[in-house]
Backbone as XML, in Angstrom:
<?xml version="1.0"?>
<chain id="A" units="angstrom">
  <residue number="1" name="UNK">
    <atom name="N" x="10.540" y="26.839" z="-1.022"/>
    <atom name="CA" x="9.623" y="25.827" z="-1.520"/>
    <atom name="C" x="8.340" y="25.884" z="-0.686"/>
  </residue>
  <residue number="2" name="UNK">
    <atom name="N" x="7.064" y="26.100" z="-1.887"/>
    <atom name="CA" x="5.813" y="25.803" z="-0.478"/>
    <atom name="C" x="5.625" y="24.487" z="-0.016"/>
  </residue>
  <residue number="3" name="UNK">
    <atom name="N" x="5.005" y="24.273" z="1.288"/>
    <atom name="CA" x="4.749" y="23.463" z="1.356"/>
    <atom name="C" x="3.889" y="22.553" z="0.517"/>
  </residue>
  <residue number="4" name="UNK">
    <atom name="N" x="3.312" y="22.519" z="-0.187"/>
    <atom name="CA" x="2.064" y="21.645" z="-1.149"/>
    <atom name="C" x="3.605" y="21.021" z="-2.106"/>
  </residue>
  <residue number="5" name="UNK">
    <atom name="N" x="4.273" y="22.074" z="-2.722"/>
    <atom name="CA" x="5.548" y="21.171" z="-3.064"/>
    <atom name="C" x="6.208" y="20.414" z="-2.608"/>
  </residue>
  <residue number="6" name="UNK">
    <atom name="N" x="6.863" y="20.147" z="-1.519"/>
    <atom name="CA" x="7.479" y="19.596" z="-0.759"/>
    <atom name="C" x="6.489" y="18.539" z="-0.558"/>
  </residue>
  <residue number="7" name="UNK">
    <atom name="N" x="5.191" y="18.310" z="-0.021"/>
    <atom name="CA" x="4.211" y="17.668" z="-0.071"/>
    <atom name="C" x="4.086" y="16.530" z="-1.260"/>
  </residue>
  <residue number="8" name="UNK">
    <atom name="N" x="4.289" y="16.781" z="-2.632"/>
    <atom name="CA" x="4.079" y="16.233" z="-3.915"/>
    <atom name="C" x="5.646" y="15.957" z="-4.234"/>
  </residue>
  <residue number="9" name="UNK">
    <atom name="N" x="6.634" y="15.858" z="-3.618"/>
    <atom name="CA" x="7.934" y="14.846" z="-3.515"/>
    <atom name="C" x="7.794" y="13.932" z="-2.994"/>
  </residue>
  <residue number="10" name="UNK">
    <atom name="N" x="6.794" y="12.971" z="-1.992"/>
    <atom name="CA" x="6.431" y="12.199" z="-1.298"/>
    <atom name="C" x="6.612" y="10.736" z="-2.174"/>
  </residue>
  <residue number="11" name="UNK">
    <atom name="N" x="5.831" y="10.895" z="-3.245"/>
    <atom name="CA" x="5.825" y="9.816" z="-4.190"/>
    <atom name="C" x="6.889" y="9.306" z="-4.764"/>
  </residue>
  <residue number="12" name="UNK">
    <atom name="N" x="8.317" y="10.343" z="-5.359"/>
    <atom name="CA" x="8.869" y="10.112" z="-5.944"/>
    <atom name="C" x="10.280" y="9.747" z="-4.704"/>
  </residue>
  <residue number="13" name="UNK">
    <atom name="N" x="10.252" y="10.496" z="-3.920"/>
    <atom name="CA" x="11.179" y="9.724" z="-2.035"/>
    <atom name="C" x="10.491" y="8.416" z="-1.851"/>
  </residue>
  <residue number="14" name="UNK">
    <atom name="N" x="9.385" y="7.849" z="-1.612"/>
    <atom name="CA" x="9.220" y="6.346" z="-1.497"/>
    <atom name="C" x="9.456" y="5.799" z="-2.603"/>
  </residue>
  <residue number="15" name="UNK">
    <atom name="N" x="9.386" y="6.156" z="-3.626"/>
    <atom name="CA" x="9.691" y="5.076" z="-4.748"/>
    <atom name="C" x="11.357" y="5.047" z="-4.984"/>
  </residue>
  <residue number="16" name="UNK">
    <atom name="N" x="11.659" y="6.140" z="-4.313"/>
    <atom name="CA" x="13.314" y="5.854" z="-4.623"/>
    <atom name="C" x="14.039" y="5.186" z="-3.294"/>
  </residue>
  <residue number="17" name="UNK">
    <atom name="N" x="13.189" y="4.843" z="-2.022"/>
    <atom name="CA" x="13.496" y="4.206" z="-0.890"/>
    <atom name="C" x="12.981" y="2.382" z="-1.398"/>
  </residue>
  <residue number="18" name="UNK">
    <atom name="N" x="12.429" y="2.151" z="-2.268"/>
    <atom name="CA" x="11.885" y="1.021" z="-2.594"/>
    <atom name="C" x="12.166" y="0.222" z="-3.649"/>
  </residue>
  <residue number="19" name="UNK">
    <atom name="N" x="12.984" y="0.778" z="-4.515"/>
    <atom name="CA" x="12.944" y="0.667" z="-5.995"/>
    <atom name="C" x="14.001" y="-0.229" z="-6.161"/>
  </residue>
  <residue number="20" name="UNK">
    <atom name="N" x="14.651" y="-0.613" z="-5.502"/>
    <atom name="CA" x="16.141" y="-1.426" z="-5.651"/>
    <atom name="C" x="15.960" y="-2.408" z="-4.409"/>
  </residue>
  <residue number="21" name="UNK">
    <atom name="N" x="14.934" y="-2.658" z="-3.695"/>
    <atom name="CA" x="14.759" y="-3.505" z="-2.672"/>
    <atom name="C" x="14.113" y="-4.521" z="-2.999"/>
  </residue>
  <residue number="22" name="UNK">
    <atom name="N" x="13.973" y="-5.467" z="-2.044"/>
    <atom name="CA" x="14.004" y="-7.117" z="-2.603"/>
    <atom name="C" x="12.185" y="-7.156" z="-3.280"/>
  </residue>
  <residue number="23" name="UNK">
    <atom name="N" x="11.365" y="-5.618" z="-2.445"/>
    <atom name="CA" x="10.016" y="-5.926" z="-3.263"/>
    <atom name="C" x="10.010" y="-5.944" z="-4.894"/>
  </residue>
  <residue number="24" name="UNK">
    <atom name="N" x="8.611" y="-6.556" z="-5.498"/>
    <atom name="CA" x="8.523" y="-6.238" z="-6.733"/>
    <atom name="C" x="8.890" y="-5.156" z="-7.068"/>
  </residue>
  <residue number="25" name="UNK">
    <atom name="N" x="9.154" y="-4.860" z="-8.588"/>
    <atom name="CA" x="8.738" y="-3.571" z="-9.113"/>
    <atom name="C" x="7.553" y="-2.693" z="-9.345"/>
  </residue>
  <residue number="26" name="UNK">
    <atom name="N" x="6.808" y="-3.543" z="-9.257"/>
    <atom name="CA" x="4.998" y="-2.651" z="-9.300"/>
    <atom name="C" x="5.038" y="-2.329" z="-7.905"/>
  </residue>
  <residue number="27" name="UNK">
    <atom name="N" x="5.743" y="-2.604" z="-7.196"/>
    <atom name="CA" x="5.158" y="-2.019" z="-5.634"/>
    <atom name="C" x="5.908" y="-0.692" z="-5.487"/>
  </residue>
  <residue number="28" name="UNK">
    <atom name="N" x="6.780" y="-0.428" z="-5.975"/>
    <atom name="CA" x="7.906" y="1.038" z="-6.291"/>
    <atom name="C" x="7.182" y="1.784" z="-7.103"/>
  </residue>
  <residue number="29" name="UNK">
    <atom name="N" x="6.148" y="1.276" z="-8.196"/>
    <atom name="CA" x="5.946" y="1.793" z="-9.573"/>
    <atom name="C" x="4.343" y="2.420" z="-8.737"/>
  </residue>
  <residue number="30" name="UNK">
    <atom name="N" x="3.961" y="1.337" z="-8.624"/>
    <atom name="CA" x="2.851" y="1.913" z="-7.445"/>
    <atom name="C" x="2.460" y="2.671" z="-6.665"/>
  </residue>
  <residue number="31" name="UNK">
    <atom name="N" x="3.887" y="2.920" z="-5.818"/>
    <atom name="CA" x="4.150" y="4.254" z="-4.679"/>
    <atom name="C" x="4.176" y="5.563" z="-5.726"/>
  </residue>
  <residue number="32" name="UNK">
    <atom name="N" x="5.036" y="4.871" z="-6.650"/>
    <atom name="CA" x="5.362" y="6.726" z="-7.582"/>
    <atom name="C" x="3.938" y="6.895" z="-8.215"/>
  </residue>
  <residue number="33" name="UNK">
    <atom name="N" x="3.347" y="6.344" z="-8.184"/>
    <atom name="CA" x="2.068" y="6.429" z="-9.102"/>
    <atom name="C" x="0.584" y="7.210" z="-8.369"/>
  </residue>
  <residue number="34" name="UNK">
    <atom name="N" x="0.444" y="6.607" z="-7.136"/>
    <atom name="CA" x="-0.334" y="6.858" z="-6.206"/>
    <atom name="C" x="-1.403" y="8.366" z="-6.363"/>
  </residue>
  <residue number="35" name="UNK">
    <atom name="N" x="-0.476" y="9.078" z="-6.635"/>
    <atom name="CA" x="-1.835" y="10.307" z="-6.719"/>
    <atom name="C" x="-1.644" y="10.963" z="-8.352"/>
  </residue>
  <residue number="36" name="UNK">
    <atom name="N" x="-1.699" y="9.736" z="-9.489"/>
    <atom name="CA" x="-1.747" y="10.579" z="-10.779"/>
    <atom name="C" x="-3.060" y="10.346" z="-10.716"/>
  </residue>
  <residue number="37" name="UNK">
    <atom name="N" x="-4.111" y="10.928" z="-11.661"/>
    <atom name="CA" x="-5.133" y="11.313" z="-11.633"/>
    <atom name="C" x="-5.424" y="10.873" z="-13.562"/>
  </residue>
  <residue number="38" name="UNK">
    <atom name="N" x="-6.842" y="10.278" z="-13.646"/>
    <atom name="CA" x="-7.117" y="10.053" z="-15.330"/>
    <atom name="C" x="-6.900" y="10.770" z="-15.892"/>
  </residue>
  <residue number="39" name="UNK">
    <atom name="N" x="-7.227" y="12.233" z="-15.572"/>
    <atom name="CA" x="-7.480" y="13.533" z="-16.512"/>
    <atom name="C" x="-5.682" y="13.850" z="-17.160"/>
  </residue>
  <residue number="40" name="UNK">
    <atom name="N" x="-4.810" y="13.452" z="-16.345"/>
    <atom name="CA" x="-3.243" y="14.245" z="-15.902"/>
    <atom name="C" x="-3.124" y="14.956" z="-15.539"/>
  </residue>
  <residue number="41" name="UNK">
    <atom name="N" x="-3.827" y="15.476" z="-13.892"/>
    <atom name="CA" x="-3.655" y="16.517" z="-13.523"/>
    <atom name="C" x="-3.547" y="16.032" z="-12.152"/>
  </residue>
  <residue number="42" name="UNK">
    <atom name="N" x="-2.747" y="14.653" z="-11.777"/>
    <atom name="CA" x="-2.135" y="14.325" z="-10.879"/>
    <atom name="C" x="-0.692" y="14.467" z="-10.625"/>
  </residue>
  <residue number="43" name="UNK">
    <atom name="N" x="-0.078" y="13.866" z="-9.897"/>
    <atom name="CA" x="1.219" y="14.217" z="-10.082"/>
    <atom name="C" x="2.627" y="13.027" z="-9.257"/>
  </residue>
  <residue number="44" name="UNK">
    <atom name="N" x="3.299" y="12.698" z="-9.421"/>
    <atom name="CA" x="4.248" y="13.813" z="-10.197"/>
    <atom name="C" x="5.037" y="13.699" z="-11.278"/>
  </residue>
  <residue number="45" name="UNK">
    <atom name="N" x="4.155" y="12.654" z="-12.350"/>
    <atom name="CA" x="4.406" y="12.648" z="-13.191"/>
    <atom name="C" x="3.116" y="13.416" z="-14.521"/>
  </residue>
  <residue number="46" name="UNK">
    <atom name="N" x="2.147" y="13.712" z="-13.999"/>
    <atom name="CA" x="1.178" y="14.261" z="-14.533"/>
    <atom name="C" x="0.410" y="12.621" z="-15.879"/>
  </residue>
  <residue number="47" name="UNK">
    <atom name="N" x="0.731" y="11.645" z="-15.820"/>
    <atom name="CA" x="0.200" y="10.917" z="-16.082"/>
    <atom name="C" x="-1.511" y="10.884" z="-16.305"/>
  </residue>
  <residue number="48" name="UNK">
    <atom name="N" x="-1.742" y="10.018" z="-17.169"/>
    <atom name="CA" x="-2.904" y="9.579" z="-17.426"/>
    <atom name="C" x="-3.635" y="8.794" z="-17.778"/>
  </residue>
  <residue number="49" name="UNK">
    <atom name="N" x="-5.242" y="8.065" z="-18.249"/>
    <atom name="CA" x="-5.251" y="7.113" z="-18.374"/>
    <atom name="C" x="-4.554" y="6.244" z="-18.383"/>
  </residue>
  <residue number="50" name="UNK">
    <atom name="N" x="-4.794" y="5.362" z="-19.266"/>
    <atom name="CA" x="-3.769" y="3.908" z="-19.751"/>
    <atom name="C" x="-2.471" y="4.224" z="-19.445"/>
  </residue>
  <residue number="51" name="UNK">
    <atom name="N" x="-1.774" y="5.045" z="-19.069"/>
    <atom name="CA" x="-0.413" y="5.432" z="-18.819"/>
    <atom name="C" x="-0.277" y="4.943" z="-17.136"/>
  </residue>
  <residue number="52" name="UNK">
    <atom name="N" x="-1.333" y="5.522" z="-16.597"/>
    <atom name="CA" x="-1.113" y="4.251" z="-14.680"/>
    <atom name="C" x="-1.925" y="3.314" z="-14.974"/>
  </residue>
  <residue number="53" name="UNK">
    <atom name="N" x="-0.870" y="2.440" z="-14.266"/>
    <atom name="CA" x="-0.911" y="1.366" z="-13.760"/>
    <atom name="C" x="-2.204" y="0.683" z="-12.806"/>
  </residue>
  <residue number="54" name="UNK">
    <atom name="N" x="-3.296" y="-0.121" z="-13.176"/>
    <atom name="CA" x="-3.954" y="-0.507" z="-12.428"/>
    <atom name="C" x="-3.799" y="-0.510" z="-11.180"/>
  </residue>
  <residue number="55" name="UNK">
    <atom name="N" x="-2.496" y="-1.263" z="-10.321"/>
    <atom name="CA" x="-2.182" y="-1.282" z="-9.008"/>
    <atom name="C" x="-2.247" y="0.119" z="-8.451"/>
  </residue>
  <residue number="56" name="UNK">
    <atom name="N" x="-1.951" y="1.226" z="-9.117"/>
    <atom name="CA" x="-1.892" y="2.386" z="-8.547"/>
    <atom name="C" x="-3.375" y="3.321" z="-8.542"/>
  </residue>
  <residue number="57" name="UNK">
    <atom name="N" x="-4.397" y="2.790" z="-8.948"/>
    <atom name="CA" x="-5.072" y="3.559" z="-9.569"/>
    <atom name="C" x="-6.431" y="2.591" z="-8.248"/>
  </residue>
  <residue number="58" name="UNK">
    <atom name="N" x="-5.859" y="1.356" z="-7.954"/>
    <atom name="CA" x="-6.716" y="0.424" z="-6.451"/>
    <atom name="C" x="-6.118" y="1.461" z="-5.223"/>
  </residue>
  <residue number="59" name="UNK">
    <atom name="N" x="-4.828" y="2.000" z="-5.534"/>
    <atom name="CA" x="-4.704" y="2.624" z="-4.233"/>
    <atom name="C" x="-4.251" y="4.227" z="-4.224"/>
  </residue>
  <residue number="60" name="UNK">
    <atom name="N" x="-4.897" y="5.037" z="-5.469"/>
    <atom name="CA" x="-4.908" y="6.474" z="-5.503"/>
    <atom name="C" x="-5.648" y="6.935" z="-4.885"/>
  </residue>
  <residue number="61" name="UNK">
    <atom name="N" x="-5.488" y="7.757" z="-3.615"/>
    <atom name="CA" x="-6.178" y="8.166" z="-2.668"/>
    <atom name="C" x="-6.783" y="9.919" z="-3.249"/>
  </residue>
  <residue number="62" name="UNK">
    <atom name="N" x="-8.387" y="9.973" z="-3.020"/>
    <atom name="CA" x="-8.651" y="10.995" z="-3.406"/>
    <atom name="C" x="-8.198" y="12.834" z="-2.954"/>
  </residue>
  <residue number="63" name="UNK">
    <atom name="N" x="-7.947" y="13.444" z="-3.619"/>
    <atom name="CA" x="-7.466" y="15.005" z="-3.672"/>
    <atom name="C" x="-8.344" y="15.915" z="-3.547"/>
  </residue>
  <residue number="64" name="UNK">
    <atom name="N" x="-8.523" y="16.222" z="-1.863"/>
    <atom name="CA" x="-9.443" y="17.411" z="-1.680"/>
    <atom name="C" x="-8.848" y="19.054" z="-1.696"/>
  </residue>
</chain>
């Protein structure tokens, strides 16, 4: 596995460390969400527009 893969499991390991814990659900939905991108060429669901979630989209950190 390269690293940049292993890298882009990040989202979907916190949301599965969070997702059944006493936080909301937008705060799990949030973590998994974090670096989808408008176009869908984020990941790791490849999502897009209207498909994320506002909360995730206040804290999608930009991809250099």
């Amino acid at each position: 596995m390269t690293e940049f893969k292993l890298i882009k499991q990040h989202p979907q390991t916190g949301y599965d460390i969070v997702k059944d814990g006493p936080l909301p659900n937008v705060v799990a939905e949030t973590i998994l969400q974090h670096h989808e991108r408008l176009d869908g060429s984020g990941y790791p669901r490849g999502l897009s527009g209207q498909e994320i979630i506002e909360e995730a989209e206040h804290w999608r950190l930009p991809m250099y």
